[in-house]
C-alpha angles and dihedrals in degrees: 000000000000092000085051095055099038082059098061099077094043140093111239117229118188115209124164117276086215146335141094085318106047100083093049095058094041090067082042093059096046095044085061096046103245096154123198140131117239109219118220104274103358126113109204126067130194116224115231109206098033135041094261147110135201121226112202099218142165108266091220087060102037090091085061101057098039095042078052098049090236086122132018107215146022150152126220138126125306091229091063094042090045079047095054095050090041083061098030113026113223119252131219083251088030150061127032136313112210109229098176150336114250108209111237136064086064108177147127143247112226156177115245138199140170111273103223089052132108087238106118102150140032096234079065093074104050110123084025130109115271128201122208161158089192098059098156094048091045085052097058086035096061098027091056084055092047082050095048080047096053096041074051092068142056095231104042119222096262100218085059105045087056099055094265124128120229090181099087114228124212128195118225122181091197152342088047086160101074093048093097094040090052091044101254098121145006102217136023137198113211150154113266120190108167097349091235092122095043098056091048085056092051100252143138132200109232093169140013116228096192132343106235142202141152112296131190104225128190131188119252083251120042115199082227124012100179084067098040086055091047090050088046089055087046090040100049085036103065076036087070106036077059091060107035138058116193113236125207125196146165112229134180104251099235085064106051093106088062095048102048083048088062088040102030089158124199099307112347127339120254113253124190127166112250121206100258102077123249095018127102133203107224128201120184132150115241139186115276089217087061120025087100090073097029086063088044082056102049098050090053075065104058101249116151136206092021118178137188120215127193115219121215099201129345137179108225135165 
């Protein structure tokens, strides 16, 4: 009775109780210094310097419970929330509102075939057996394909032009992987991350669904959206101090446009005159994923004393 009135007053913030994404947002949360202690089987923690509490969830249901308003914010993949809408259409008072991509728990959703089959295309298993966790995104995929199949003829296939499937679609809570190999499918569509999994099981990807990541999702009407706007700055500010390192350089003056064309920054780099004539000190953010060949770059140059900073949070536009 306590836990239900302390929630009253919070924001409630929805994150996965486990899976491939916890831990990321776990190191999120704390970047951007939403601090709470998670008691042993509860699934719900109180945050200790916002108004604000954090609901362990399945990701898959985490789109439920935000496109409802039952809670205001939450992070999971963009397969689950594209998932949830394919099964229950938004409203103009319901569903989810997309606030950002996070970054990680990149993967795809896929259709899947044995590898040794004869199976090239997806056109190949209308009218087959299907396997599946993402039944309602398998059921507009392939009956957007039974649909493209019947336009192609001059009698249409009646069940589809009516809105039927002739493809049969099969849930699966797990191990969606082995239903080909057991006979169970013929297909399957399933989330891939490295494909690791998929090749041991004998499988091979012939089309993408949707192209999925971790997303921060919002209702369409936050409890509180003063404090929604202050977690996305946190939020997209520990995002880009993922993303970025700050360099630092000395550059002859004459060849500054050179140079800002290598660090351009996010919107323009930092010059300031430095004692020796003629010569200029430059600050710029640039990509992690590529600040190696940027100071290869500028040393070609001809740059000097050039440093590369790692930046713990930031607040950027």
């Amino acid at each position: 009775m306590d836990l239900v009135n302390h929630l009253n007053d919070r924001l409630l913030f929805a994150v996965p109780k486990k899976g491939r994404l916890q831990q990321a947002c776990l190191d999120l949360l704390t970047g951007s210094d939403i601090k709470f202690h998670r008691h042993n089987r509860l699934d719900i923690a109180l945050v200790q310097n916002l108004p604000l509490a954090l609901v362990f969830l399945p990701a898959a249901d985490i789109p439920i419970f935000v496109g409802e308003g039952s809670v205001d914010l939450g992070i999971t993949g963009r397969d689950t929330v594209a998932e949830h809408e394919a099964t229950v259409p938004p409203t103009e008072t319901s569903g989810t509102v997309e606030i950002m991509d996070l970054g990680f728990g990149a993967c795809k959703l896929q259709v899947q075939v044995p590898e040794k089959g004869s199976i090239e295309k997806p056109e190949q298993l209308i009218g087959k057996k299907i396997a599946t966790s993402f039944t309602a995104l398998s059921q507009s995929y392939f009956r957007n394909l039974e649909s493209q199949g019947s336009n192609s003829h001059a009698q249409p296939n009646g069940d589809a032009a009516h809105g039927g499937l002739r493809t049969q679609i099969t849930t699966l809570s797990g191990s969606v992987e082995a239903a080909c190999a057991l006979g169970v499918a013929d297909g399957i569509v399933d989330l891939v991350e490295s494909g690791e999994t998929m090749k041991a099981a004998g499988l091979k990807a012939i089309a993408t669904v949707v192209s999925s990541s971790a997303i921060l999702i919002k209702s369409k009407h936050p409890s509180n959206p003063k404090l929604v706007d202050i977690i996305t700055a946190r939020i997209k500010g520990v995002i880009t101090a993922q993303r970025y390192v700050l360099c630092t350089y000395n550059v002859e003056r004459r060849l500054l446009h050179q140079a800002s064309q290598i660090t351009p920054g996010k919107r323009a780099p930092t010059v300031n005159s430095l004692e020796e004539d003629d010569w200029v000190a430059v600050q710029a953010m640039v990509e992690r994923s590529k600040i190696a060949e940027v100071m290869d770059d500028l040393a070609a140059l001809g740059a000097t004393d050039i440093l590369v900073t790692k930046l713990e949070n930031s607040r950027t536009t």
